[in-house]
C-alpha positions in Angstrom: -25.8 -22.2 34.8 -23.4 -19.7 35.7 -22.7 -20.3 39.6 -21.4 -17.2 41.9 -19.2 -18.5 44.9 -20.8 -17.9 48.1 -17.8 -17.6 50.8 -19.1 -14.8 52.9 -17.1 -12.5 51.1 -18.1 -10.2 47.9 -20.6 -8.3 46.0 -23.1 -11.5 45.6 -26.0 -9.5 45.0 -24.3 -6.7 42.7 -23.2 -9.5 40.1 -26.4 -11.6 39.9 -28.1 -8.0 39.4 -25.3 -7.1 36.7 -25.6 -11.0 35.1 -29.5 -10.3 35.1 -29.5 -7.3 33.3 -27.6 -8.7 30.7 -30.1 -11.6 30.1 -28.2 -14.3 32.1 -29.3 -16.5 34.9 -26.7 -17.0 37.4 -27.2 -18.7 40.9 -25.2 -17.8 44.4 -24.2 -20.7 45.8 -21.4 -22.9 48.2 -23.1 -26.3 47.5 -20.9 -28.5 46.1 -24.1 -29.9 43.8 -25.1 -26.8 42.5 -21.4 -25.9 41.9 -20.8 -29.4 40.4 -23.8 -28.7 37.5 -22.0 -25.4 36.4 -21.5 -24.4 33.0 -19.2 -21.5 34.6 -18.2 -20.0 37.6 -17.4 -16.8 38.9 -15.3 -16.5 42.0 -15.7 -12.9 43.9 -14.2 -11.6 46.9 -13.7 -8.3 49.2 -11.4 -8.5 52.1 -8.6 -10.1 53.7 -6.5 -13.2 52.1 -6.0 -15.8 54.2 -9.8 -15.3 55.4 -11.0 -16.2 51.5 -8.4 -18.8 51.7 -9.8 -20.2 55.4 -13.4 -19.9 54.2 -13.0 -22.0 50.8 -11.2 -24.4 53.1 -14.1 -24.7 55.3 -16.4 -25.4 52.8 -14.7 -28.0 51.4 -14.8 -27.3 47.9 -10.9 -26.6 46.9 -10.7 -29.8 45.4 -14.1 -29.2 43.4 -13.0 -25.8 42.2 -9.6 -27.5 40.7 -12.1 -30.0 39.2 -14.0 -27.5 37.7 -11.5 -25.3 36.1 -8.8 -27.8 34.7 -10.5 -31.2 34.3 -13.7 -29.8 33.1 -12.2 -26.6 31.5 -15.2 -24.8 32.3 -14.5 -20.9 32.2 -14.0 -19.2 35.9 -13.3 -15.6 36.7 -12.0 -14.3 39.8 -13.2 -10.6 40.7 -10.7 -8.3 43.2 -10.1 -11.1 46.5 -11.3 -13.7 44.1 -8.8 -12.8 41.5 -5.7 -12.6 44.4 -6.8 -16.1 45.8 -5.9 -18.2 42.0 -2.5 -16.3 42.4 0.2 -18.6 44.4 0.2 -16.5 47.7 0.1 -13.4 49.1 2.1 -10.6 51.1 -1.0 -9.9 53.1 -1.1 -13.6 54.7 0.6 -16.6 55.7 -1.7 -19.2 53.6 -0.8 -20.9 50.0 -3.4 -19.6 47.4 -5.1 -21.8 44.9 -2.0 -21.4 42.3 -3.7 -21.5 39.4 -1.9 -18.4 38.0 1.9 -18.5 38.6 1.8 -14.9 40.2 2.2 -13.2 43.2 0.1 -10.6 45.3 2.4 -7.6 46.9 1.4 -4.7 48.9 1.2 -1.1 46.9 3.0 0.2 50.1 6.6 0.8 50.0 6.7 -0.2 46.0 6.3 4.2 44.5 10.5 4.5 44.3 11.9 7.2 46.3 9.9 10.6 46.2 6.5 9.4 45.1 3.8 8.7 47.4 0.3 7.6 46.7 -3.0 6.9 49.0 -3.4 3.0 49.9 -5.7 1.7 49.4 -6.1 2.6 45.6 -9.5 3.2 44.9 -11.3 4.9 41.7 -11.6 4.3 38.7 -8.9 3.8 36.6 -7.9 3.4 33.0 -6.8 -0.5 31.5 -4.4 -1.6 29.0 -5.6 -4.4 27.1 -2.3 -6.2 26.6 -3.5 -9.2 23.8 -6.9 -10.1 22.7 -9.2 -12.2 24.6 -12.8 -13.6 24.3 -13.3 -11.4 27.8 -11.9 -8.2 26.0 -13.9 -8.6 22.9 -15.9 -5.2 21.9 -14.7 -3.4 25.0 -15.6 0.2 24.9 -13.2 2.6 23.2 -10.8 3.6 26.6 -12.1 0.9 28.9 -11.6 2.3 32.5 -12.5 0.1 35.6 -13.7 0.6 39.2 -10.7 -0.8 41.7 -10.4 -0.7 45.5 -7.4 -2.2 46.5 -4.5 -2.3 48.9 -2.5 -5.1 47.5 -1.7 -5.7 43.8 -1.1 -8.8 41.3 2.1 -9.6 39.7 2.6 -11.6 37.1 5.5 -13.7 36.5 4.4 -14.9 33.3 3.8 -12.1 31.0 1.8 -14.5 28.9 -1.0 -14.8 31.7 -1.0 -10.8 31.7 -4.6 -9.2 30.0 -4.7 -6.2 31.0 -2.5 -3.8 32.6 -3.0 -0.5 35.1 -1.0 2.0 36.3 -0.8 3.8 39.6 2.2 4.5 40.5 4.0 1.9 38.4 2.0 -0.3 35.9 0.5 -3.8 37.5 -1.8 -6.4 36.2 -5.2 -5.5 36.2 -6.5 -8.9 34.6 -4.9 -12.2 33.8 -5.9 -15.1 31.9 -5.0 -18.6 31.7 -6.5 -20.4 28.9 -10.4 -20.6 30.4 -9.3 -19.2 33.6 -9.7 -15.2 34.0 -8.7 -13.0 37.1 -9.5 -9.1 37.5 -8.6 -6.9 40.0 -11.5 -4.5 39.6 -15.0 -4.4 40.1 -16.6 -5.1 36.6 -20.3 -5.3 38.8 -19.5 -1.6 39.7 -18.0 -0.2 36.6 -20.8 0.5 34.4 -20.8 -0.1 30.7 -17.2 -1.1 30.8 -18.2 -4.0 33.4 -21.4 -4.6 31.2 -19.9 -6.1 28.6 -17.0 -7.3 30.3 -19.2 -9.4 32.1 -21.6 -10.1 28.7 -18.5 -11.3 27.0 -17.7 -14.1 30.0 -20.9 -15.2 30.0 -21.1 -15.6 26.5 -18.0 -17.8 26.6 
């Protein structure tokens, strides 16, 4: 059963529907039984840090989620906010993040260089760089191009953990992966065939 995190923040709904259509059953949740019995878990988000951080706090299920992803080994994949909270912290907030990727997440603003300026938040689709192969970037289609919306940005400080790259700007990570751990910093429920089968290969892990 693939469970979808259920912190008040993300597009619940859009990713069941995505998982559906794909021929997957999938089950929004934040009890820790239900999350306890998954065979994977996807971790989405939309909004402010430290309130993902604060909420997953409340809920009590940090400790389960660690469980989860490094005892059990059970694939997880982080989607925009969801993706930000497995890095170690965050320029947008004062709170620690789950540190399961030794990264860091910055603000876009001030970070163009001298005579370049570009709308925050970023928003749009843009094109990905798949940087080395990946059960989650298997069969991509030819150009993959993703739907992002955000103001603050993922960086990597170890290039191995780096999947895919974007550019706007400068180039950033778009996606990261840490053995059965996978972040993305787009929308995959909102980016069409490109999300389709990005989210057909993670549940076919």
């Amino acid at each position: 059963m693939i469970v979808i995190i259920d912190y008040g923040l993300g597009n619940l709904g859009s990713i069941k529907n995505m998982l559906r259509k794909i021929g997957f059953t999938s089950e929004i949740s934040s009890d820790p039984e239900k999350i306890s019995e998954a065979s994977k878990i996807i971790l989405p988000g939309v909004g402010a840090f430290d309130t993902g951080m604060s909420r997953l706090n409340d809920l009590g299920i940090i400790n389960l989620l660690n469980k989860k992803a490094f005892d059990e080994q059970i694939p997880v994949l982080g989607i925009c906010l969801g993706a930000q909270l497995m890095c170690k912290g965050s320029e947008e907030g004062q709170l620690d993040g789950l540190g399961w990727f030794d990264a860091d997440v910055l603000a876009f603003s001030g970070k163009f260089g001298e005579g370049k300026s570009f709308p925050v938040p970023n928003m749009g689709w843009i094109d990905v760089t798949v940087q080395k192969e990946s059960l989650l970037t298997t069969n991509l289609p030819t150009d993959p191009r993703y739907y992002f919306v955000h103001s603050f940005f993922i960086s990597a400080n170890n290039d191995d953990n780096i999947l895919m790259t974007a550019k706007y700007g400068f180039s950033y990570t778009a996606a990261l992966q840490r053995e059965n751990i996978f972040g993305v910093q787009f929308h995959p429920e909102k980016s069409h065939k490109y999300g389709f089968q990005l989210l057909k290969n993670f549940a076919n892990i």
